[in-house]
PDB file of N, CA, C and O in Angstrom, chain B, residues numbered from 101:
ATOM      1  N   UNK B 101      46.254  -0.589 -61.427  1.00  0.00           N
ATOM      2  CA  UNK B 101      44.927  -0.043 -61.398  1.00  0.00           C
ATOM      3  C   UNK B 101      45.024   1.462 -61.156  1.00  0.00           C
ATOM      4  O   UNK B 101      45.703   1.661 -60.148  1.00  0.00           O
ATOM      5  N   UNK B 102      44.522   2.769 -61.804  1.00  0.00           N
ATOM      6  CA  UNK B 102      44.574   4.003 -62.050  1.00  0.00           C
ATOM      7  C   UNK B 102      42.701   3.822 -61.349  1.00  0.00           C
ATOM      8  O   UNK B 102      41.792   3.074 -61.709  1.00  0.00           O
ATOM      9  N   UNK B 103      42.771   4.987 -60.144  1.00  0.00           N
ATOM     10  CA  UNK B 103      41.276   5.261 -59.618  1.00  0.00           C
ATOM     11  C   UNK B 103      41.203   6.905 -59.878  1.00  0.00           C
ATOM     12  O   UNK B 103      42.122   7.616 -59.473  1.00  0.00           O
ATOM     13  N   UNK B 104      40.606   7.198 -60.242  1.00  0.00           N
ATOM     14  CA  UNK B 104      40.028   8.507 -60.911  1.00  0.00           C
ATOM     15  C   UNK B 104      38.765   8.881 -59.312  1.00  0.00           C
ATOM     16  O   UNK B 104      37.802   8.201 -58.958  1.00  0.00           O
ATOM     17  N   UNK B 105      39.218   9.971 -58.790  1.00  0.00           N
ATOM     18  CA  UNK B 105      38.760  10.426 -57.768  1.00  0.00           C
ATOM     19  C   UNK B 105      37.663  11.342 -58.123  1.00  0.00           C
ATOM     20  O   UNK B 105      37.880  12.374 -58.758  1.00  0.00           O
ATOM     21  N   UNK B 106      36.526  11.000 -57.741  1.00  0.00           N
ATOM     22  CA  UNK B 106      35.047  11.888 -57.988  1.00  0.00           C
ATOM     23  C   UNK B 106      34.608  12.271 -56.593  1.00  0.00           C
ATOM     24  O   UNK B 106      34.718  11.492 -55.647  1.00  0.00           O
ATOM     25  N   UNK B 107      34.121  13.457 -56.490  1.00  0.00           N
ATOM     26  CA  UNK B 107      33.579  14.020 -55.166  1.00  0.00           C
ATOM     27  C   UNK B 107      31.727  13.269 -55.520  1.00  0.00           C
ATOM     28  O   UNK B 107      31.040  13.128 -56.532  1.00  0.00           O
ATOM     29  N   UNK B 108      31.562  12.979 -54.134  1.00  0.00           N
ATOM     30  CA  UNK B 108      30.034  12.387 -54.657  1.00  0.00           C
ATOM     31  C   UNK B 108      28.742  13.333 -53.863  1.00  0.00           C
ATOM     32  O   UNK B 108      28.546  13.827 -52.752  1.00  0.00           O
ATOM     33  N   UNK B 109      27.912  13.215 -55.403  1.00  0.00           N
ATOM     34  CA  UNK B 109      26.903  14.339 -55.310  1.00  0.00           C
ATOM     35  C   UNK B 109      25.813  13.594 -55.686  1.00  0.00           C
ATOM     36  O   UNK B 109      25.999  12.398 -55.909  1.00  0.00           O
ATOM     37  N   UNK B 110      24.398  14.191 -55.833  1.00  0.00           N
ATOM     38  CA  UNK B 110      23.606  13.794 -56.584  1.00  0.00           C
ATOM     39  C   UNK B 110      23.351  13.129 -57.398  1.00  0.00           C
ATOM     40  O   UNK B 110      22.448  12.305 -57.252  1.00  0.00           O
ATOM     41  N   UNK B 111      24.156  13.254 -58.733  1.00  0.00           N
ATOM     42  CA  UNK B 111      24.734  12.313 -59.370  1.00  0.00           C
ATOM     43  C   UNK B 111      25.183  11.103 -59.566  1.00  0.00           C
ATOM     44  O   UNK B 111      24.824  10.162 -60.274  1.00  0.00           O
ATOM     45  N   UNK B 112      26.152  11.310 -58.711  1.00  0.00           N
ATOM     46  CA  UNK B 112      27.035  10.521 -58.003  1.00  0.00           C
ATOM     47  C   UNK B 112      27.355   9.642 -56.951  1.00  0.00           C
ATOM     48  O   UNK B 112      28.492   9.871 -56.539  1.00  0.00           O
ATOM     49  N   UNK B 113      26.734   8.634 -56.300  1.00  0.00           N
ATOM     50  CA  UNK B 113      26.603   8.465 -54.628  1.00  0.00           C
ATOM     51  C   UNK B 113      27.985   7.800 -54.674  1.00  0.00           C
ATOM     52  O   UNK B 113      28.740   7.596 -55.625  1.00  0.00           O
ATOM     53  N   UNK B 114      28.064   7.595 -53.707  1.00  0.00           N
ATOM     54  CA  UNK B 114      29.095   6.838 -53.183  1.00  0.00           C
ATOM     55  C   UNK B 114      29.675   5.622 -53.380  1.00  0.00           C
ATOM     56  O   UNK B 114      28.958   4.653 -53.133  1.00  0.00           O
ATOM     57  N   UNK B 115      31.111   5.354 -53.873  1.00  0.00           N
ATOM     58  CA  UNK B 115      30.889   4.116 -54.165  1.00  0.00           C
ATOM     59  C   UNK B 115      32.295   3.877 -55.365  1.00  0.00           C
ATOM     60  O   UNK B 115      33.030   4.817 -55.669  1.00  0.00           O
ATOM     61  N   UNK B 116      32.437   2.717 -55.830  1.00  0.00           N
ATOM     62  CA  UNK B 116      33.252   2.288 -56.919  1.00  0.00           C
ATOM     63  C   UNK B 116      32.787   1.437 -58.116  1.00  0.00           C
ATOM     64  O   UNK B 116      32.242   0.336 -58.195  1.00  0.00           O
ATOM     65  N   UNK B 117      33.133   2.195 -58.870  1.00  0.00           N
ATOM     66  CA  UNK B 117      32.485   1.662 -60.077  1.00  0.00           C
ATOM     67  C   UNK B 117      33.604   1.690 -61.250  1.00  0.00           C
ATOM     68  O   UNK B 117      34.610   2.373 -61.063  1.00  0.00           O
ATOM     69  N   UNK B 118      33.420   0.822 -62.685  1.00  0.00           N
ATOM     70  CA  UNK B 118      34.117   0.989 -63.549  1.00  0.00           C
ATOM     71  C   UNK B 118      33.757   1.422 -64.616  1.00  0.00           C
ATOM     72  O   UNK B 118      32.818   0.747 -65.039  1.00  0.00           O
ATOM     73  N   UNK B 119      34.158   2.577 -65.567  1.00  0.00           N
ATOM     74  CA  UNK B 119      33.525   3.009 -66.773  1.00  0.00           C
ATOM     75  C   UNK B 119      33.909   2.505 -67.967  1.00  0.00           C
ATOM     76  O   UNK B 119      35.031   2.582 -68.468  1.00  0.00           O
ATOM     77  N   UNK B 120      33.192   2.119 -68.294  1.00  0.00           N
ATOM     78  CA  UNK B 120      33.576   1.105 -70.235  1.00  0.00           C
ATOM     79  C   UNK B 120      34.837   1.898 -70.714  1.00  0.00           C
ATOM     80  O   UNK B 120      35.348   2.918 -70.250  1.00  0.00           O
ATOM     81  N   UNK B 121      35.222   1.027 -71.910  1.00  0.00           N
ATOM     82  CA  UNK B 121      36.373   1.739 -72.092  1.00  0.00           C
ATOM     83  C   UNK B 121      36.480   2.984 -72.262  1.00  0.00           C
ATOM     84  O   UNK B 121      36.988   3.839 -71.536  1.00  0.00           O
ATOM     85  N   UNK B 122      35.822   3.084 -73.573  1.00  0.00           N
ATOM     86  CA  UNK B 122      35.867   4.383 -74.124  1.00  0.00           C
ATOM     87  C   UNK B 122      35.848   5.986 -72.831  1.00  0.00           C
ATOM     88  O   UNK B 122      36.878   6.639 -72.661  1.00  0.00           O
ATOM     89  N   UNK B 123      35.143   6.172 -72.438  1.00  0.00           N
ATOM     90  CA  UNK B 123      35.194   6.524 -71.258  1.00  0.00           C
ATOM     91  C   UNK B 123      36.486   6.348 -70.386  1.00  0.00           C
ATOM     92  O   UNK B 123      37.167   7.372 -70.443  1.00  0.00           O
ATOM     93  N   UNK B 124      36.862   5.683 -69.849  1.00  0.00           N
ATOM     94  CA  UNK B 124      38.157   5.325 -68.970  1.00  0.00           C
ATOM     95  C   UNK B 124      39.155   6.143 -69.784  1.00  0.00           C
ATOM     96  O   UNK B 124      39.572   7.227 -69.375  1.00  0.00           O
ATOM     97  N   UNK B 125      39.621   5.475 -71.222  1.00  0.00           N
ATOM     98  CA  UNK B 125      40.214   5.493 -71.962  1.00  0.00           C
ATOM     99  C   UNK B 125      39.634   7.566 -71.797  1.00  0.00           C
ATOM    100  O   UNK B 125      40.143   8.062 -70.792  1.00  0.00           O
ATOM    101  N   UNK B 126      39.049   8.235 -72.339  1.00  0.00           N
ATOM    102  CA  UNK B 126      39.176   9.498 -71.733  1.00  0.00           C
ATOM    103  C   UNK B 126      39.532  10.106 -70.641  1.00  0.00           C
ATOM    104  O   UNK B 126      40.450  10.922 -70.551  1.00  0.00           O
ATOM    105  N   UNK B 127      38.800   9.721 -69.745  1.00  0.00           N
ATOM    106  CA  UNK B 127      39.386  10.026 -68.381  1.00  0.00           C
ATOM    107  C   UNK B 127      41.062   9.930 -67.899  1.00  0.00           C
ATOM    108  O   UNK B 127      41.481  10.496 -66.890  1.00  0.00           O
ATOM    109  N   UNK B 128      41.915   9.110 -68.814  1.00  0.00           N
ATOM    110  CA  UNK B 128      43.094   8.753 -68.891  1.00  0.00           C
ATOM    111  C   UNK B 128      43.626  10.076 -69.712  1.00  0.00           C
ATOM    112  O   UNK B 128      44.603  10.773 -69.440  1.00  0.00           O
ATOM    113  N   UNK B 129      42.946  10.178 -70.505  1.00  0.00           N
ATOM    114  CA  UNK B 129      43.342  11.327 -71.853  1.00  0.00           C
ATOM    115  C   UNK B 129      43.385  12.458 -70.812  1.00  0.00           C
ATOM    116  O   UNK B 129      44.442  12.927 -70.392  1.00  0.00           O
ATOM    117  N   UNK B 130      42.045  12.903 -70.386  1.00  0.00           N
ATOM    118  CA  UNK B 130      41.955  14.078 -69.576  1.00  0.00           C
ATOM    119  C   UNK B 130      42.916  14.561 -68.777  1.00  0.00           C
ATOM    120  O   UNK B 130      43.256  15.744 -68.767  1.00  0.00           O
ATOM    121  N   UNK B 131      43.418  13.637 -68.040  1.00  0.00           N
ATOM    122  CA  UNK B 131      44.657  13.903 -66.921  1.00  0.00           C
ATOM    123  C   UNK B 131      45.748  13.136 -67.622  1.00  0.00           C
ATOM    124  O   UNK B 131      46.488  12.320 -67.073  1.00  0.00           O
ATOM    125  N   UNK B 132      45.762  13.352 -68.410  1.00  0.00           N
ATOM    126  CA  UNK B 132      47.415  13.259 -69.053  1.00  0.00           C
ATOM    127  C   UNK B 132      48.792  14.492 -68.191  1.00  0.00           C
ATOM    128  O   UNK B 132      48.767  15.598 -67.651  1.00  0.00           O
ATOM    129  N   UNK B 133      49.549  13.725 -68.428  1.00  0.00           N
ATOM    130  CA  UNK B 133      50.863  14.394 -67.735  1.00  0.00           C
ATOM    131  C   UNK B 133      51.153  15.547 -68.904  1.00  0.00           C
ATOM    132  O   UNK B 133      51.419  14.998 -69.973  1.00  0.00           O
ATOM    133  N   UNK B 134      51.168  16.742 -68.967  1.00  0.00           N
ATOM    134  CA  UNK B 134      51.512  17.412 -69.719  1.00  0.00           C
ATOM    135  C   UNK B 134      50.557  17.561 -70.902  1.00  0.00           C
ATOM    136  O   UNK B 134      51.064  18.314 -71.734  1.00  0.00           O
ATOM    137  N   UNK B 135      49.625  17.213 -71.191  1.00  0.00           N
ATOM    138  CA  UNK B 135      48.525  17.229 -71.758  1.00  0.00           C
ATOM    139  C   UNK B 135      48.586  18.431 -73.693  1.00  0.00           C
ATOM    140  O   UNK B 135      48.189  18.405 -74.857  1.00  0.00           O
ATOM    141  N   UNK B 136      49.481  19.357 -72.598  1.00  0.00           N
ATOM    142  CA  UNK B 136      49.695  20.200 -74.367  1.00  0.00           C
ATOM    143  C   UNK B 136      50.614  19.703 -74.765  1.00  0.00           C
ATOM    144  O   UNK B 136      50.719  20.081 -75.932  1.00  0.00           O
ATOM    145  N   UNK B 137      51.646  18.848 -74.448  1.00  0.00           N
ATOM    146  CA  UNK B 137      52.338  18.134 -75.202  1.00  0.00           C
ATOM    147  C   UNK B 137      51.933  16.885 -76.256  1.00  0.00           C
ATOM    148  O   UNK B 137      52.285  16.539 -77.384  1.00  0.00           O
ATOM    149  N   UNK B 138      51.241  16.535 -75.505  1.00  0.00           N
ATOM    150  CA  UNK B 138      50.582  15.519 -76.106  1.00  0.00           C
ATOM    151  C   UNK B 138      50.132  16.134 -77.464  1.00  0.00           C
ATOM    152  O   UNK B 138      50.516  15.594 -78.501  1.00  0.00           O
ATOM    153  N   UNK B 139      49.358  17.208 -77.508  1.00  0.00           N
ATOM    154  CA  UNK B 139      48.444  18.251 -78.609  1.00  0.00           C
ATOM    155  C   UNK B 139      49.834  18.532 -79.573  1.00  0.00           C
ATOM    156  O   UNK B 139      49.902  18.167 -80.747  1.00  0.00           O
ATOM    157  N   UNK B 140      50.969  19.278 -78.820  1.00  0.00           N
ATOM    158  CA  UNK B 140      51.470  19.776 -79.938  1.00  0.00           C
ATOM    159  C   UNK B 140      52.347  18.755 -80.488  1.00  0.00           C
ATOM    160  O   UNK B 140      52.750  18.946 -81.636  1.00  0.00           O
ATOM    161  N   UNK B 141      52.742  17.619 -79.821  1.00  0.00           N
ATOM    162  CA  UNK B 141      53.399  16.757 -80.274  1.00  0.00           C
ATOM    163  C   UNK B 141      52.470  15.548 -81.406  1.00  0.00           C
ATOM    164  O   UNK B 141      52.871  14.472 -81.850  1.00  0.00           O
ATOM    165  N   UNK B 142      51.338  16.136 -81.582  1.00  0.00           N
ATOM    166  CA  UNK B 142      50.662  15.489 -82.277  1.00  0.00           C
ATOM    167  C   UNK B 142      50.033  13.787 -82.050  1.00  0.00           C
ATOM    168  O   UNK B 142      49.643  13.019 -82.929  1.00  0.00           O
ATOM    169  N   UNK B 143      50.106  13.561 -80.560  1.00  0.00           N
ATOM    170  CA  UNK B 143      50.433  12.070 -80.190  1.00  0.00           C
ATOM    171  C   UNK B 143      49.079  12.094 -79.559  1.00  0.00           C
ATOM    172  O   UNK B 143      49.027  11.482 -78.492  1.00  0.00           O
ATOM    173  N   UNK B 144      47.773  12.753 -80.036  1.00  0.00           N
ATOM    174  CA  UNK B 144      46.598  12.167 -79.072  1.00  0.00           C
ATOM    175  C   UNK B 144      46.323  10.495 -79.527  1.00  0.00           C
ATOM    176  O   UNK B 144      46.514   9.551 -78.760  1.00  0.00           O
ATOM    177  N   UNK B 145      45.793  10.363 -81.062  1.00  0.00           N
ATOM    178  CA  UNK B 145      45.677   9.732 -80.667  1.00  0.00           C
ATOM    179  C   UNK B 145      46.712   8.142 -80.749  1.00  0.00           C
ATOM    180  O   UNK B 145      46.197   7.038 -80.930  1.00  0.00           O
ATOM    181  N   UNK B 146      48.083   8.350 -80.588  1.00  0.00           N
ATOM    182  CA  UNK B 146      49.130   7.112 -79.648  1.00  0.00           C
ATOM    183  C   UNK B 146      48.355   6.839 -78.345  1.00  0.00           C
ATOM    184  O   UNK B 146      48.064   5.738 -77.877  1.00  0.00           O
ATOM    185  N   UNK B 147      47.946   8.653 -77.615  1.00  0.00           N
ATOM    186  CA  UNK B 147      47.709   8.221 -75.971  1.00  0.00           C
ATOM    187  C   UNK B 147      46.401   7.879 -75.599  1.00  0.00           C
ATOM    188  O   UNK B 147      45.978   7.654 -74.465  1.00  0.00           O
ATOM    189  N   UNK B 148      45.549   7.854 -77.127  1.00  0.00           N
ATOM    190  CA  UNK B 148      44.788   7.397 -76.891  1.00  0.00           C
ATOM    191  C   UNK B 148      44.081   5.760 -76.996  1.00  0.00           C
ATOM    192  O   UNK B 148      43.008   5.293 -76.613  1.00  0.00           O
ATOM    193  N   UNK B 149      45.038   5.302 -77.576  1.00  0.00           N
ATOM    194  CA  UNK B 149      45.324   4.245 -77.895  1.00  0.00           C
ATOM    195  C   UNK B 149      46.162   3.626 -76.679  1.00  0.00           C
ATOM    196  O   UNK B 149      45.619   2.769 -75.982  1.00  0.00           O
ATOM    197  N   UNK B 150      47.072   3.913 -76.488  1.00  0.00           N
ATOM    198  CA  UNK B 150      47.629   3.584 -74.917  1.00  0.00           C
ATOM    199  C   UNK B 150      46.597   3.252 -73.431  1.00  0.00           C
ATOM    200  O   UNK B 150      46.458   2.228 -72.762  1.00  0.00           O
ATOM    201  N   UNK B 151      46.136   4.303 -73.342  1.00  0.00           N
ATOM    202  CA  UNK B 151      44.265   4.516 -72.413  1.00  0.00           C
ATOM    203  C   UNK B 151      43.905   3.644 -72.466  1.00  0.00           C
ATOM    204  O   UNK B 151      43.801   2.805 -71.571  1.00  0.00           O
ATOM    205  N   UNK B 152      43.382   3.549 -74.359  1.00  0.00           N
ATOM    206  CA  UNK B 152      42.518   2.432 -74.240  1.00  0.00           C
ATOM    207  C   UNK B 152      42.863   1.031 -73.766  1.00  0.00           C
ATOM    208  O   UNK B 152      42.088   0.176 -73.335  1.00  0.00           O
ATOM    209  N   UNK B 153      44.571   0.944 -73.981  1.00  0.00           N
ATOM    210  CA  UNK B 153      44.640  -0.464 -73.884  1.00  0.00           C
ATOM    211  C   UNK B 153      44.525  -0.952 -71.904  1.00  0.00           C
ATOM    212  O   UNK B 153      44.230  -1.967 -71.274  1.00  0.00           O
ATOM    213  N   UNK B 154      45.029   0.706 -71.510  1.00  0.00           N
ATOM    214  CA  UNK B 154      45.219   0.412 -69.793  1.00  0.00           C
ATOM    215  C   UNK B 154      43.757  -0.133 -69.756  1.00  0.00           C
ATOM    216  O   UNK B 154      43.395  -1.271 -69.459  1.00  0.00           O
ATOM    217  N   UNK B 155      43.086   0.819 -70.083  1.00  0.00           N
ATOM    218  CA  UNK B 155      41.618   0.524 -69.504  1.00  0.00           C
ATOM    219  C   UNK B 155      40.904  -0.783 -69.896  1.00  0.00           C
ATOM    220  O   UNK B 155      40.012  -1.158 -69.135  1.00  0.00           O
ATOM    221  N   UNK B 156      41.145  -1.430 -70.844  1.00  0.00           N
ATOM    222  CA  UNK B 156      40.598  -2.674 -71.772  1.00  0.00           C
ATOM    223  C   UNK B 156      41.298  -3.782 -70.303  1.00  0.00           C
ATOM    224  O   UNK B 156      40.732  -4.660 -69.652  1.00  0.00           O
ATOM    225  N   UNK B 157      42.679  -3.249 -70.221  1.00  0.00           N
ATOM    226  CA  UNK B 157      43.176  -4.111 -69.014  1.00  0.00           C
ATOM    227  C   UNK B 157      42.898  -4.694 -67.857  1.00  0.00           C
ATOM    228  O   UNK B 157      43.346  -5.730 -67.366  1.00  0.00           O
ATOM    229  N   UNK B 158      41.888  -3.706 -67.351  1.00  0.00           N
ATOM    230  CA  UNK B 158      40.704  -3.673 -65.986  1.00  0.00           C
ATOM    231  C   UNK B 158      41.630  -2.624 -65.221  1.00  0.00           C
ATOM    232  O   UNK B 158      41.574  -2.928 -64.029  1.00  0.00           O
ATOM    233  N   UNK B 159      42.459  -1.515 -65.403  1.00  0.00           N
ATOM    234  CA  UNK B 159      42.884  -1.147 -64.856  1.00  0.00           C
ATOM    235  C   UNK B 159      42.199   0.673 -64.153  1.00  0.00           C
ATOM    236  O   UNK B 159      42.710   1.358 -63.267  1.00  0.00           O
ATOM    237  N   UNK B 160      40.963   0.957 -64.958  1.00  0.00           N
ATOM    238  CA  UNK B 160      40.383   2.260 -64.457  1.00  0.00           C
ATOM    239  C   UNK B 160      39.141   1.800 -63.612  1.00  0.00           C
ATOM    240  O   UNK B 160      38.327   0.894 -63.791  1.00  0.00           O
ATOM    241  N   UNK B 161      39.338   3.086 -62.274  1.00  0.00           N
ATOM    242  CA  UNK B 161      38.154   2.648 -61.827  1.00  0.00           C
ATOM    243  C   UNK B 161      37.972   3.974 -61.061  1.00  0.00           C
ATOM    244  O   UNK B 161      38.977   4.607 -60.737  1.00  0.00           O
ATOM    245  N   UNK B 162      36.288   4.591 -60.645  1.00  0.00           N
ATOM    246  CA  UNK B 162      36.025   5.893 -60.285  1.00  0.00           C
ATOM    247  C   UNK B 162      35.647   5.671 -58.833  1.00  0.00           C
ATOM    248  O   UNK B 162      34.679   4.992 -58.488  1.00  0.00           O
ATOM    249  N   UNK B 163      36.307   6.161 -58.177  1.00  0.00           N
ATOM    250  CA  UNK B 163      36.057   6.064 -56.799  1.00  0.00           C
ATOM    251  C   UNK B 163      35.497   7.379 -56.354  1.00  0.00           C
ATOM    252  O   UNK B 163      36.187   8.392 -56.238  1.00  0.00           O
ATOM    253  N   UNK B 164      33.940   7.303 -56.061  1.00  0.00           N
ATOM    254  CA  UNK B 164      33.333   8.302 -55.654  1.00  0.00           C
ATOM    255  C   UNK B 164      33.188   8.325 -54.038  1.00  0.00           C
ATOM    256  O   UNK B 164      32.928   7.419 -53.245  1.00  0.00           O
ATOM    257  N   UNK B 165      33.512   9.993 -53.814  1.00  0.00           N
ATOM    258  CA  UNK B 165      33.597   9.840 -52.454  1.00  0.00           C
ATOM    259  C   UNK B 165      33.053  11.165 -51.398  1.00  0.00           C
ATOM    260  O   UNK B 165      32.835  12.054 -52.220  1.00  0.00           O
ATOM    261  N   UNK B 166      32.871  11.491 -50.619  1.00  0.00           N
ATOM    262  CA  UNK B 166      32.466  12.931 -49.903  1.00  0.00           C
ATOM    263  C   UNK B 166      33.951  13.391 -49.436  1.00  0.00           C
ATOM    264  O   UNK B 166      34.840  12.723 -48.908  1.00  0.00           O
ATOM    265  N   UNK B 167      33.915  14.863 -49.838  1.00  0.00           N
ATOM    266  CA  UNK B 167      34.911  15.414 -49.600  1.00  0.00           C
ATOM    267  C   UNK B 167      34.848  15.845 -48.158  1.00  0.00           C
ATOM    268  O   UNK B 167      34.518  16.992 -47.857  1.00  0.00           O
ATOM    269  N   UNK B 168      35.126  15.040 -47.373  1.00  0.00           N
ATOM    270  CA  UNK B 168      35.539  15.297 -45.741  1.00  0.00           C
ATOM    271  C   UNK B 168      36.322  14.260 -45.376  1.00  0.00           C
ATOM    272  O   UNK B 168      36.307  13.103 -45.795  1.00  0.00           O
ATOM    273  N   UNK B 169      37.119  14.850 -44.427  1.00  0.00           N
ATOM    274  CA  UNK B 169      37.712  13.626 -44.048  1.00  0.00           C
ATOM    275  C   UNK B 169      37.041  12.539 -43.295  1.00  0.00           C
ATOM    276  O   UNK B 169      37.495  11.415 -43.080  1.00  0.00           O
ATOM    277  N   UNK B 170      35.884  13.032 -42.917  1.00  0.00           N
ATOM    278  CA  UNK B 170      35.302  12.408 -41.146  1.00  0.00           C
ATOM    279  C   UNK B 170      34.803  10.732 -41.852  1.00  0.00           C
ATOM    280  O   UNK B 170      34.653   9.747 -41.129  1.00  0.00           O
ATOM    281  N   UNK B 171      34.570  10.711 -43.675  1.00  0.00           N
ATOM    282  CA  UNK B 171      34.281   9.213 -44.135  1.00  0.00           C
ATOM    283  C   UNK B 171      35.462   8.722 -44.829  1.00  0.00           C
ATOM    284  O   UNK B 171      35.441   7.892 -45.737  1.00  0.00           O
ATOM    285  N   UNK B 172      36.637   9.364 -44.276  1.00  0.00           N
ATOM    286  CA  UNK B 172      38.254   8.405 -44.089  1.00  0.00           C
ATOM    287  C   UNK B 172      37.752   6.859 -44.339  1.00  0.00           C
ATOM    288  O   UNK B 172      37.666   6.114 -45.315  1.00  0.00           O
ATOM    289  N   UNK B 173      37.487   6.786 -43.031  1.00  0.00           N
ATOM    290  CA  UNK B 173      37.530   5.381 -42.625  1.00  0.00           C
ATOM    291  C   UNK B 173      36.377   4.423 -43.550  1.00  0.00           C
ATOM    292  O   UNK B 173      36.640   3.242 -43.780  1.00  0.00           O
ATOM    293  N   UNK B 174      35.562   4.819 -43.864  1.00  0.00           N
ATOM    294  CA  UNK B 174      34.892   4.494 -45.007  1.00  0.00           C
ATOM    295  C   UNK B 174      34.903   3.980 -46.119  1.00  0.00           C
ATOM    296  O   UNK B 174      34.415   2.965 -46.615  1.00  0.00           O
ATOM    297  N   UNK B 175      35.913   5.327 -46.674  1.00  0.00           N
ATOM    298  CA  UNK B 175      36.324   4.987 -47.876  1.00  0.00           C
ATOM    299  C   UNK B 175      37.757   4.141 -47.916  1.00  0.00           C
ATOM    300  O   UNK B 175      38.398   3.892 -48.937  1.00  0.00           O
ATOM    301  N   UNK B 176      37.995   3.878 -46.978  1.00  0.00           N
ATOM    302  CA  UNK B 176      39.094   3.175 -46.613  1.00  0.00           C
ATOM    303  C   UNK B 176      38.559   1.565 -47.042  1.00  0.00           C
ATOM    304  O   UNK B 176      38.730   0.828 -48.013  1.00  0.00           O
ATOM    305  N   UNK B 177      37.914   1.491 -45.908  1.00  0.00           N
ATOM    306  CA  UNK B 177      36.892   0.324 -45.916  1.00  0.00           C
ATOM    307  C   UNK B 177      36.337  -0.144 -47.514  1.00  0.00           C
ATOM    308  O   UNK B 177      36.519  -1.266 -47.986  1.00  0.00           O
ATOM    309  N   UNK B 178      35.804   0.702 -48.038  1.00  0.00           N
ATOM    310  CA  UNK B 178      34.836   0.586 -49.197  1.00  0.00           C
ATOM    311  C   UNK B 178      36.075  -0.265 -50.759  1.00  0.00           C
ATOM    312  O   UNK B 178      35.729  -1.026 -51.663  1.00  0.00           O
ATOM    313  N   UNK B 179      37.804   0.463 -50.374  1.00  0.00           N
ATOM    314  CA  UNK B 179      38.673   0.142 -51.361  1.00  0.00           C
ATOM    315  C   UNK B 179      39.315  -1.024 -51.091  1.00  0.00           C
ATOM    316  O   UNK B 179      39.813  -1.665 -52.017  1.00  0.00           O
ATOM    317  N   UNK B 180      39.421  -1.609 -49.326  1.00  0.00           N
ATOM    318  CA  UNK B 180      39.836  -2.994 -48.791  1.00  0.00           C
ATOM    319  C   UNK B 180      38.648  -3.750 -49.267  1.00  0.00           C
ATOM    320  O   UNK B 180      39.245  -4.673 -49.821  1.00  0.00           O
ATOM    321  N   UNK B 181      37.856  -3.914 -49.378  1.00  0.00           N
ATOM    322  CA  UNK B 181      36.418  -4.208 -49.739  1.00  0.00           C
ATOM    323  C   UNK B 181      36.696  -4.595 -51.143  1.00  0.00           C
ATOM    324  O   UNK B 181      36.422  -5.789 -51.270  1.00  0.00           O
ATOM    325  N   UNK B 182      37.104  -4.103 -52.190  1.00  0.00           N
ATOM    326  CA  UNK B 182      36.756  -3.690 -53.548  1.00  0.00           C
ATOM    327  C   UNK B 182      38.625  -4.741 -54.136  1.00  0.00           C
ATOM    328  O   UNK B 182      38.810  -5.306 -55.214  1.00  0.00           O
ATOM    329  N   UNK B 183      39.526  -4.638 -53.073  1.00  0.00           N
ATOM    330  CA  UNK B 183      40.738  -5.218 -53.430  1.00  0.00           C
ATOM    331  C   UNK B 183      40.392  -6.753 -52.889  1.00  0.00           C
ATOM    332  O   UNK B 183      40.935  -7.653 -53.530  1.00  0.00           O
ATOM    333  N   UNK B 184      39.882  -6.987 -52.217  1.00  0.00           N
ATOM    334  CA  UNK B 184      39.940  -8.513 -51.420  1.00  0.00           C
ATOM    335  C   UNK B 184      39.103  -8.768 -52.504  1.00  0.00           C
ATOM    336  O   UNK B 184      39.385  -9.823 -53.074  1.00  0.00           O
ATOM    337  N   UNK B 185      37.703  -7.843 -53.210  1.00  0.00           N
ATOM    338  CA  UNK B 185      36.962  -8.888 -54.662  1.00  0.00           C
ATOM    339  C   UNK B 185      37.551  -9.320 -55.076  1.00  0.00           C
ATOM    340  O   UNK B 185      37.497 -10.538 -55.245  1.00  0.00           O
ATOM    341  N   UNK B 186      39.077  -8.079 -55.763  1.00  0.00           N
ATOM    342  CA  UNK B 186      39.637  -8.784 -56.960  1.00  0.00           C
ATOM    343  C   UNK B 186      40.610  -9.454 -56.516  1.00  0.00           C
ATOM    344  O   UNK B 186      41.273  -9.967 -57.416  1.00  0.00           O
ATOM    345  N   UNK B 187      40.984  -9.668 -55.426  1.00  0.00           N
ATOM    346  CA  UNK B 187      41.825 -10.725 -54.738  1.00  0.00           C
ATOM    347  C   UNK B 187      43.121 -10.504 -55.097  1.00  0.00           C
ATOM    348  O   UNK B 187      43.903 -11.200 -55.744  1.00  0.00           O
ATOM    349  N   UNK B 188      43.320  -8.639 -54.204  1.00  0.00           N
ATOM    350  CA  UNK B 188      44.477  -7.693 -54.072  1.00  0.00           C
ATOM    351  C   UNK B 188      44.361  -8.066 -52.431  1.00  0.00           C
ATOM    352  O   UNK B 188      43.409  -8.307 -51.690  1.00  0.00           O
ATOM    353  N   UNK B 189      45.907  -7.984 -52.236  1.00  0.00           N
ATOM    354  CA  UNK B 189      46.036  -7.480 -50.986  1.00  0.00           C
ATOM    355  C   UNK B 189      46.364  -6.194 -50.042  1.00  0.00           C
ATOM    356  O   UNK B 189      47.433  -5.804 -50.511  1.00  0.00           O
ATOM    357  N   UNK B 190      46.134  -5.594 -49.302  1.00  0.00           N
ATOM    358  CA  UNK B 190      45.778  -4.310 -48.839  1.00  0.00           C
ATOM    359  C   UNK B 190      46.720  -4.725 -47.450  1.00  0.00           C
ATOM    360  O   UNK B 190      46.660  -5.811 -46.872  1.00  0.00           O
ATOM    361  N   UNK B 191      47.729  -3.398 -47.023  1.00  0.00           N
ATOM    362  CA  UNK B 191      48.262  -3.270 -46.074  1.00  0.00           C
ATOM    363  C   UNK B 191      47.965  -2.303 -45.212  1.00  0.00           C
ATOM    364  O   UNK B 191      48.675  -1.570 -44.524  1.00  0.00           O
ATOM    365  N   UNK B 192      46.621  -2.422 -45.370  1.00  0.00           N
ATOM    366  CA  UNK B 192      45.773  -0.727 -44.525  1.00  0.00           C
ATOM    367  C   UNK B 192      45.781  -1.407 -43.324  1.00  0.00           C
ATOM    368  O   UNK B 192      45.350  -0.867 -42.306  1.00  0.00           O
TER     369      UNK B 192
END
């Protein structure tokens, strides 16, 4: 599972959510490792095709959160929470 870290705003509240593929499957693109390689090596879309398949997998998910530490424990909480759904186990 790949969690894509969002600061939460207005927009955004708090929380975990999953974005359809297509989407995911970008968000994967976006933060690619080396990203101009990808461009000049001509391989978008292989990695995009790759993305898609992580993400088709159930493997993206956006974990929105406030940038302080003081809701640590929170967001701690909120991802033990979110692993016991999918019936992960957590050594927090």
């Amino acid at each position: 599972m790949v969690y894509f870290l969002r600061e939460a705003q207005p927009l955004h509240a708090f929380g975990i959510e999953r974005p359809n593929v297509a989407d995911a499957a970008l968000l994967m693109r976006r933060n690619a490792y080396r990203p101009l390689l990808v461009r000049r090596m001509d391989r978008r879309s292989d990695y995009f095709r790759a993305a898609a398949a992580i993400a088709n997998a159930g493997g993206v998910i956006h974990l929105t959160r406030p940038l302080d530490f003081k809701t640590m424990p929170e967001v701690i909480t909120t991802l033990a929470r979110h692993w016991a759904e999918l019936a992960l186990t957590c050594a927090c």
